[in-house]
C-alpha positions as CSV (number, residue, x, y, z in Angstrom):
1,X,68.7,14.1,-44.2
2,X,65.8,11.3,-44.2
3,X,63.0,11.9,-42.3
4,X,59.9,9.5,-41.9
5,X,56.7,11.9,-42.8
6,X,54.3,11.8,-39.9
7,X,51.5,10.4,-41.3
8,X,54.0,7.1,-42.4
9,X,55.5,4.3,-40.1
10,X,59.1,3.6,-40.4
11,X,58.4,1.5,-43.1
12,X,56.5,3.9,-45.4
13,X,52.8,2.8,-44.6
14,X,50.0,4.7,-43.1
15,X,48.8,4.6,-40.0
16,X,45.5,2.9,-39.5
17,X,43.0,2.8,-36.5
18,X,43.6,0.2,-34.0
19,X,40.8,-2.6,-34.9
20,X,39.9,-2.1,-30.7
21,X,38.9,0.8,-30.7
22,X,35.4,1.4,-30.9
23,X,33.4,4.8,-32.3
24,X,32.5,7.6,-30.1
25,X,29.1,6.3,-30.8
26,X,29.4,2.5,-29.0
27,X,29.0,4.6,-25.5
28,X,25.1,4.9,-26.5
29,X,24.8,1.8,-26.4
30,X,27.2,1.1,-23.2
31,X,24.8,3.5,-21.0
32,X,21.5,1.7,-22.3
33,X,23.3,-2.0,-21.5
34,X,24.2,-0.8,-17.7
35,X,20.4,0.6,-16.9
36,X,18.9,-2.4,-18.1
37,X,21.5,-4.5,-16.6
38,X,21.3,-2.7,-12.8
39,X,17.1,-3.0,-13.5
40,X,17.1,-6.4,-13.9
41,X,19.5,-6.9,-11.4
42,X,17.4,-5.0,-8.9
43,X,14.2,-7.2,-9.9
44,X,16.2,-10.6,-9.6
45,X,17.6,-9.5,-6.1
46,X,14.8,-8.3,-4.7
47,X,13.0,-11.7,-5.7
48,X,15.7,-13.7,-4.8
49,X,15.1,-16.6,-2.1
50,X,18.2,-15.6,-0.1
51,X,17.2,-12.3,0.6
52,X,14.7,-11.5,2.9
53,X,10.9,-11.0,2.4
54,X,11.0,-7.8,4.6
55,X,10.8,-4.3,3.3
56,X,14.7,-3.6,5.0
57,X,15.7,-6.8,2.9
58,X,13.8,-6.2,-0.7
59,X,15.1,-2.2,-0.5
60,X,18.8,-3.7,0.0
61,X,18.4,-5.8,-2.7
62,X,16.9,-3.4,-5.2
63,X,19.9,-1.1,-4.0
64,X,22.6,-3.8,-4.9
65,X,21.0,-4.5,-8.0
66,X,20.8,-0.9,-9.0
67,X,24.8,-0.4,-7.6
68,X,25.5,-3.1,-10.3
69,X,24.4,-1.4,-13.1
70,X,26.6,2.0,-12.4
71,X,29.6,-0.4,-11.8
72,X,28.7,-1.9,-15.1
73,X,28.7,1.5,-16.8
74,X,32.1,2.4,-15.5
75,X,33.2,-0.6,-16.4
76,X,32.7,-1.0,-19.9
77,X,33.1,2.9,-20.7
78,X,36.6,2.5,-19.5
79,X,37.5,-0.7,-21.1
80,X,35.7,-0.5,-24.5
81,X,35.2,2.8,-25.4
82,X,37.0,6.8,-25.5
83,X,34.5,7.9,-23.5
84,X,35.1,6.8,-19.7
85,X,32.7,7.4,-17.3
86,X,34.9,6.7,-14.0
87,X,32.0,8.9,-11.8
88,X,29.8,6.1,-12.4
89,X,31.7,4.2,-9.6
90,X,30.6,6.6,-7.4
91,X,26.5,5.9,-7.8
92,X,27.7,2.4,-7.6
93,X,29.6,2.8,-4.3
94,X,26.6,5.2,-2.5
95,X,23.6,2.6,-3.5
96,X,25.6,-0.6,-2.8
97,X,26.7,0.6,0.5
98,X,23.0,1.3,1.5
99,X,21.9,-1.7,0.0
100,X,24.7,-4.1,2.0
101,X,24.0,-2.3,5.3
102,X,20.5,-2.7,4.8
103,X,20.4,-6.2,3.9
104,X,23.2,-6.4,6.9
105,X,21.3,-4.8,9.9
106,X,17.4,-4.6,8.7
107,X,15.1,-2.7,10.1
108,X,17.3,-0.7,12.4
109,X,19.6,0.4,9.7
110,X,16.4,1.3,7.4
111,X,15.3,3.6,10.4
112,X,18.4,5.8,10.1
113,X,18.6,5.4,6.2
114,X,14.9,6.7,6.2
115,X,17.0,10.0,7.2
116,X,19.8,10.2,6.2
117,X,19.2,8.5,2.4
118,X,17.0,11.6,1.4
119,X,19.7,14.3,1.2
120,X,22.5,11.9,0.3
121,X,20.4,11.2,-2.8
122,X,19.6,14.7,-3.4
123,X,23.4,15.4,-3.6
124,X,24.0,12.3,-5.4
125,X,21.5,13.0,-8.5
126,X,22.8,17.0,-8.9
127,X,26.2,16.1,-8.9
128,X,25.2,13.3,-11.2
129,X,23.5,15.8,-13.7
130,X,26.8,17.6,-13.8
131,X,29.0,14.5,-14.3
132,X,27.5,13.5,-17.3
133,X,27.1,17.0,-19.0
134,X,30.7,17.3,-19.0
135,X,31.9,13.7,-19.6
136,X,29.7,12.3,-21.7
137,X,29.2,13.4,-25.2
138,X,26.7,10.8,-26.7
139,X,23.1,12.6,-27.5
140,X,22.1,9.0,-26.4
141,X,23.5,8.4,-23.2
142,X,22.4,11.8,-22.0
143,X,18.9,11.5,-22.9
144,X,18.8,8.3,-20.8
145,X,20.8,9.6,-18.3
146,X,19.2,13.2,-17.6
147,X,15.6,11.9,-16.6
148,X,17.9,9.0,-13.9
149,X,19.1,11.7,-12.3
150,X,15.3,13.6,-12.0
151,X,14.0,10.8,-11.0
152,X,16.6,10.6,-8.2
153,X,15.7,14.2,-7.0
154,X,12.3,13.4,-6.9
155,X,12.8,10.0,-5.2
156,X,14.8,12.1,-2.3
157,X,12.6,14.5,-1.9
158,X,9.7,12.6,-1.8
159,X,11.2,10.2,0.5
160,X,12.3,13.2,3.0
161,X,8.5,14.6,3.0
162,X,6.9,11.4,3.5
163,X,9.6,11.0,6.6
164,X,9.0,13.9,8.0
165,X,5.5,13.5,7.8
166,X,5.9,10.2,9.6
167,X,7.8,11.8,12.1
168,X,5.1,14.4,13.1
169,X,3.0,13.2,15.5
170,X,-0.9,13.2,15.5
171,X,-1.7,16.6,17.0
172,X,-4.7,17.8,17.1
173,X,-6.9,15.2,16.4
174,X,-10.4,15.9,14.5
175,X,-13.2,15.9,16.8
176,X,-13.0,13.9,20.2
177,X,-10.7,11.4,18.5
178,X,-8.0,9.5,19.8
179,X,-5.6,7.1,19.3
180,X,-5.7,4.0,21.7
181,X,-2.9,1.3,21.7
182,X,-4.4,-1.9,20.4
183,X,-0.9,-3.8,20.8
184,X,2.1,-2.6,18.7
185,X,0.3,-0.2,17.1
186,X,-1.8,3.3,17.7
187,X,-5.4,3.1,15.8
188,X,-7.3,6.5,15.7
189,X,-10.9,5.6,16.9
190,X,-13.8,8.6,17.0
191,X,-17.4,8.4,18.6
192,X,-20.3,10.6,18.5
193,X,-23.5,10.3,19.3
194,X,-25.4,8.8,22.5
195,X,-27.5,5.8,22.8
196,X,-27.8,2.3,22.4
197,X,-26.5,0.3,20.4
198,X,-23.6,1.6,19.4
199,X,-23.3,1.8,15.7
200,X,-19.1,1.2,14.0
201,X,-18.8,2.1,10.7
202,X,-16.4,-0.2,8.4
203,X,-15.2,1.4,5.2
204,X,-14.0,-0.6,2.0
205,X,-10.9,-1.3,0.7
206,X,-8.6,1.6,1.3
207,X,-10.9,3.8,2.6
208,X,-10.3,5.9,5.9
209,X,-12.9,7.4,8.2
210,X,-13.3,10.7,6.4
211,X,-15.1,8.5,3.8
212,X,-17.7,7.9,5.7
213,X,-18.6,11.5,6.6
214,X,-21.6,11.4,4.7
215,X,-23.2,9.0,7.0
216,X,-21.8,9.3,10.7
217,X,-23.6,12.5,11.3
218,X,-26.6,11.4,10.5
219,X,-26.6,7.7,12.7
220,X,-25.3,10.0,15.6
221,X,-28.3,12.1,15.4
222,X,-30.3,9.0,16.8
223,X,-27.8,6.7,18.2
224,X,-23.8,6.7,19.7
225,X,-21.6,5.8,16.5
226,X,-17.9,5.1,16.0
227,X,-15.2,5.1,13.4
228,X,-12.2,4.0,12.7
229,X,-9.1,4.1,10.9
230,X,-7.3,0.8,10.5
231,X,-3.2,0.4,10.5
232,X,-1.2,2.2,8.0
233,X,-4.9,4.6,7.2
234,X,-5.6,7.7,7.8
235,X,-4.2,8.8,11.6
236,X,-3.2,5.3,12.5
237,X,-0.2,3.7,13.1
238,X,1.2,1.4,10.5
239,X,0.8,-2.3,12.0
240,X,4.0,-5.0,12.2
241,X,1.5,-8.2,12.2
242,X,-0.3,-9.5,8.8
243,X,-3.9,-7.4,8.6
244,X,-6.6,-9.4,7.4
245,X,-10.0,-9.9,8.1
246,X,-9.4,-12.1,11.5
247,X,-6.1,-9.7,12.7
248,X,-8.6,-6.7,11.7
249,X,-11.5,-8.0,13.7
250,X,-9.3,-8.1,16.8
251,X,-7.6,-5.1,16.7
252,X,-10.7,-3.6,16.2
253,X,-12.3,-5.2,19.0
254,X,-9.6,-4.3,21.2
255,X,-9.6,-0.6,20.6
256,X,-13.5,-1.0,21.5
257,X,-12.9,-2.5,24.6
258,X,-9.6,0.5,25.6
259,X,-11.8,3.2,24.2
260,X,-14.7,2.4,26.8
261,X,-17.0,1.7,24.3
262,X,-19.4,-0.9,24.8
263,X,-21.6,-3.6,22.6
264,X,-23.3,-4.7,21.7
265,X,-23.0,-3.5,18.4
266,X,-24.4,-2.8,15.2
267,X,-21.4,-3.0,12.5
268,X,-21.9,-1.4,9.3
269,X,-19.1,-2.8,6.4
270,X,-19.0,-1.5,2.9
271,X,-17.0,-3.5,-0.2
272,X,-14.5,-5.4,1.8
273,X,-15.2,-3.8,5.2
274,X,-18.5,-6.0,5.0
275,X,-16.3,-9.4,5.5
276,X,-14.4,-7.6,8.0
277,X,-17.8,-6.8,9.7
278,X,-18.9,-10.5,9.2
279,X,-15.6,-11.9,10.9
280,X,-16.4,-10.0,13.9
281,X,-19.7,-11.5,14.2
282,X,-18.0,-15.1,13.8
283,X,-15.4,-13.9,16.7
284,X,-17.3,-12.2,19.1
285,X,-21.4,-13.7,18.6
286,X,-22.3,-12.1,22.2
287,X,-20.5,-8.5,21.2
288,X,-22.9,-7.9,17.7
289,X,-26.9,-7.0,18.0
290,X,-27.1,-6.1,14.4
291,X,-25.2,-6.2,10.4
292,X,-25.6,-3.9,8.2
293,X,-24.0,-4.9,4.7
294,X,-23.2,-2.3,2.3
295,X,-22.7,-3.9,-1.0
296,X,-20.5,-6.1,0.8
297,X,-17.5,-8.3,-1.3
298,X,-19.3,-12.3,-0.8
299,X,-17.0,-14.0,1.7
300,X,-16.3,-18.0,0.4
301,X,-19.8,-19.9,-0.4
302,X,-17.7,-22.7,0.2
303,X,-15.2,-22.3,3.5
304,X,-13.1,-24.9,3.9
305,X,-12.0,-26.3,7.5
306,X,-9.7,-23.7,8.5
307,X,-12.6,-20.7,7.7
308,X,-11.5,-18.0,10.2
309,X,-8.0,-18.5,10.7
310,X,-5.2,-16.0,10.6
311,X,-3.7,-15.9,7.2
312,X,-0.2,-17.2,6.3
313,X,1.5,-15.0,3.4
314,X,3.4,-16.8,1.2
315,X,7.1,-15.4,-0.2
316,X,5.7,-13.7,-3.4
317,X,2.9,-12.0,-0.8
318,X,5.8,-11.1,1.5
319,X,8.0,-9.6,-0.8
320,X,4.8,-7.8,-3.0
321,X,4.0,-6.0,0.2
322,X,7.5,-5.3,1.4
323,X,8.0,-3.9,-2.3
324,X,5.2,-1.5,-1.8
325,X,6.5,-0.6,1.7
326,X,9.8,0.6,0.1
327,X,8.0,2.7,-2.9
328,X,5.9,4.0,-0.4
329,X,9.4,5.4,1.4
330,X,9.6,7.4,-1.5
331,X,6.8,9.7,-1.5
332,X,4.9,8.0,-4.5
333,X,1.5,7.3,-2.3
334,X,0.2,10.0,-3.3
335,X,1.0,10.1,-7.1
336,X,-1.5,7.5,-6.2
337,X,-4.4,8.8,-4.7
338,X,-3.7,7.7,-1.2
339,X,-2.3,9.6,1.5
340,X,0.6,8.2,2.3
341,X,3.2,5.5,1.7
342,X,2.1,3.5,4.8
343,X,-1.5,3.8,3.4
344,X,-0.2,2.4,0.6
345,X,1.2,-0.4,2.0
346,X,-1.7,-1.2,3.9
347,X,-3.8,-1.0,0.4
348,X,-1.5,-3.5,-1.2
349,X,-1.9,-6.0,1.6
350,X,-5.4,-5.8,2.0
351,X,-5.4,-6.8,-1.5
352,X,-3.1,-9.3,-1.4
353,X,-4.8,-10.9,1.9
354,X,-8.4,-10.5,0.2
355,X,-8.6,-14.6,-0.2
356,X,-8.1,-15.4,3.3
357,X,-10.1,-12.3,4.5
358,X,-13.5,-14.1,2.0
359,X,-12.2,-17.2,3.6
360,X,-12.5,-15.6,7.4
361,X,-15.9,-13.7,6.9
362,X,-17.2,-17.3,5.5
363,X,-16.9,-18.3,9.5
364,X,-20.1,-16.6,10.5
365,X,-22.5,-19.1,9.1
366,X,-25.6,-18.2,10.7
367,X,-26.4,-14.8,12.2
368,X,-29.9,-16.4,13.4
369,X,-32.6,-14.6,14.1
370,X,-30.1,-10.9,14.9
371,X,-31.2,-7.9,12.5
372,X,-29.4,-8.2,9.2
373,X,-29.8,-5.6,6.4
374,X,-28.1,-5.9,3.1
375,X,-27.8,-3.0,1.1
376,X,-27.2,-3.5,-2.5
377,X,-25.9,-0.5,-5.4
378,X,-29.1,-0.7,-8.2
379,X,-26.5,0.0,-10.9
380,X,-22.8,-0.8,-11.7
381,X,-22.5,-4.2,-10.6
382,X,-21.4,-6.6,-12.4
383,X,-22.3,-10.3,-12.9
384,X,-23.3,-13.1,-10.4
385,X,-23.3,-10.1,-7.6
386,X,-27.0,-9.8,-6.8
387,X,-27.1,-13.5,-6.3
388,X,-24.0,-12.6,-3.9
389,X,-25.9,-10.2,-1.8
390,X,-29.4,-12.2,-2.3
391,X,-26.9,-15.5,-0.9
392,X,-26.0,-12.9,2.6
393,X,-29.1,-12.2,3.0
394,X,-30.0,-15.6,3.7
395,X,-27.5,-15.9,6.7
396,X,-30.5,-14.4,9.1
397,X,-34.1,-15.2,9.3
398,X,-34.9,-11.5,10.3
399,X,-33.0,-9.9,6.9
400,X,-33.9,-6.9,4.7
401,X,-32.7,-6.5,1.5
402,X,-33.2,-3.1,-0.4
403,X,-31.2,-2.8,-3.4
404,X,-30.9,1.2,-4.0
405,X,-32.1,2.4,-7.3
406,X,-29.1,4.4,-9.4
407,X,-26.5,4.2,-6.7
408,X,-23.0,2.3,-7.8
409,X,-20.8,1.2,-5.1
410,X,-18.6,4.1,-4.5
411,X,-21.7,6.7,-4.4
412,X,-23.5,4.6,-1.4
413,X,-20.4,6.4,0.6
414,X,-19.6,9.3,-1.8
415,X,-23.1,10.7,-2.7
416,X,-25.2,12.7,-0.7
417,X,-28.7,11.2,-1.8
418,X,-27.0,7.6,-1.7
419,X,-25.1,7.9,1.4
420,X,-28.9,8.6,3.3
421,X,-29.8,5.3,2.0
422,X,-27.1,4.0,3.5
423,X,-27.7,5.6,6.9
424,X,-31.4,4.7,6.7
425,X,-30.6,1.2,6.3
426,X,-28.5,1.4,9.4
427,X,-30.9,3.0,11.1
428,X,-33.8,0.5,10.3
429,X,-30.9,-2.3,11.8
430,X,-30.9,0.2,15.3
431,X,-35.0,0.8,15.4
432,X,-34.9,-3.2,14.9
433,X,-32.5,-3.9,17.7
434,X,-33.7,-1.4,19.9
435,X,-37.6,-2.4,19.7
436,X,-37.0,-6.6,19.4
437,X,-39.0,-5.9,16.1
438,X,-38.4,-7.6,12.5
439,X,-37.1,-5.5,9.6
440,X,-39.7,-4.2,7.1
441,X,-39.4,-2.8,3.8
């Protein structure tokens, strides 16, 4: 009896690899195509003019984006190569989801997701881990895959801590602080001290109050002084209006007015918190006695007609700040070096919103014949700035203008020797005010 050896077809030849099927090793190479595909994806979506500029609708679209790429994987590991990687669907299903509903229902929908996306992801990226070190045997794909799913851990559990701490309200509130509605929004105000006039601190580009400990103590030792966190900082409430210079100067002037704390004033700014300091002045002339400008950012030296005027973010501003709103969600403030994601957020836009705030503080044109004292770091700075600060000096005709030998711009806050330059400075501003005197050296 005939029989057809195993290894030979019916008509004696060998049997030879179908020409579609790939090596083992093409997954590799599969798992490196569906990252980059759902990354760019996500960046394309979440820049994309039909989706909207708002943190609810950038998140959804970086979601949908990312939900491709997993789709992608199981895709083409099922149709091209031995290797299948069907749990990839379920990545794909989890993040899409979240991403329609959120692009769907906004901002209500991101307020439950805020909760219940944390442990969803936590279970999502161990289960992960386990999927594809049993189903996936490329050395490749693993070592792209492994750090995804860390990354996911950490993303969940940074997003539940920085949710819970959102959550927790501001108990026990340093000092006699409190935290005064100014319209939408909580800000954290503090005042110590007593006398006249009252003496507000504004700190620099994302700065809080607590950096300007160095100096409070000492002003309220002669004088009634105040400080402030503004939105998204420090013990305040995030804000839903654009913050720049002109939306900071009326908030700011509003929690004044709740917290029972009269003018006129004497506002002290440092970096940008000296255009925020000038805006006031241009808003409320009758309100400010005295400026002190603490190596102040310039405002315009040419301010156009609409020089005070509430800014108008553009779509790439929009969705830049709604993208740091959503990295913020996950925890990642911290990693760097601010508190929280909402002080984040509030970093990002006052950076992105720093044109229209030099264009705002450009308002205040003349400060007349008011006690003006410009405080200039001696080291550090870089070019055309002393003609900056000689150029603000000019706005009154009773100015003083002490540059301070060996301090940079950060120490005038952050030092102990610098930051008593800085509260003699305002100090000289109070005696001036107090006394009707001109400034002297």
């Amino acid at each position: 009896m005939n029989t057809t050896p195993p290894s030979l077809t019916p008509q004696g030849q060998k049997k030879l690899p179908r020409p579609d099927s790939p090596p083992r090793k093409a997954i590799g190479w599969m798992v490196t195509g569906a990252l980059i595909t759902g990354l760019l994806a996500a960046v394309l979506l979440a820049a994309a003019p039909f989706i909207p500029p708002t943190e609810s609708g950038v998140a959804g679209g970086i979601l949908v984006g990312l939900a491709l790429g997993w789709a992608t994987l199981a895709a083409l590991s099922v149709r091209f190569t031995d290797q299948p990687q069907r749990w990839a669907l379920v990545p794909a299903l989890v993040m899409g989801m979240g991403g329609l509903l959120l692009l769907v229902f906004g901002a209500p929908m991101q307020a439950v997701l805020v909760w219940v996306g944390p442990p969803v992801l936590l279970v999502l990226a161990v289960w992960m881990f386990f999927q594809v070190s049993r189903r996936l045997r490329s050395r490749t794909g693993r070592l792209l895959l492994y750090p995804v799913a860390v990354l996911l851990v950490l993303a969940s559990l940074g997003g539940g801590l920085e949710t819970v701490r959102g959550a927790v309200p501001a108990a026990n509130l340093p000092g006699q602080g409190q935290l005064i509605d100014v319209g939408g929004h909580r800000l954290y105000l503090n005042c110590t001290g007593s006398g006249s006039p009252t003496v507000v601190l504004e700190p620099g580009a994302a700065l809080t109050s607590s950096d300007v400990a160095l100096i409070a103590p000492t002003v309220a030792r002669e004088t009634r002084v105040c400080v402030y966190d503004r939105a998204g900082r420090g013990l305040s409430d995030p804000a839903n209006v654009v913050q720049d210079g002109a939306q900071i100067a009326a908030d700011l002037h509003t929690l004044l007015q709740r917290g029972n704390e009269p003018g006129p004033y004497v506002l002290a700014g440092h970096s940008l918190g000296g255009l925020y300091a000038l805006t006031f002045a241009a808003r409320y002339p009758e309100e400010v006695a005295g400026l002190v400008l603490v190596d102040s950012t310039a405002p315009a030296s040419d301010p156009g007609p609409d020089a005070g005027e509430p800014a108008r973010p553009n779509d790439t501003t929009s969705r830049l700040s709604a993208l740091a709103g959503a990295a913020g969600r996950f925890g990642i403030g911290p990693l760097l070096g601010v508190e929280s994601g909402d002080h984040l957020k509030s970093t990002v836009d006052e950076y992105l919103l720093a044109g229209s705030s030099v264009q705002q503080g450009a308002a205040l044109r003349t400060f007349a014949d008011k006690p003006l004292v410009v405080l200039t770091a001696g080291s550090g700075t870089r070019s055309g700035w002393t003609e900056s600060q000689n150029a603000m000096a000019t706005l009154s005709t009773n100015s003083l203008h002490r540059f301070v030998d060996g301090a940079t711009h950060g120490s005038l806050l952050g030092d102990e020797q610098d930051a008593a330059e800085t509260a003699r400075g305002i100090l000289d501003a109070v005696t001036a005010v107090r006394t009707g005197t001109p400034l002297t050296r």
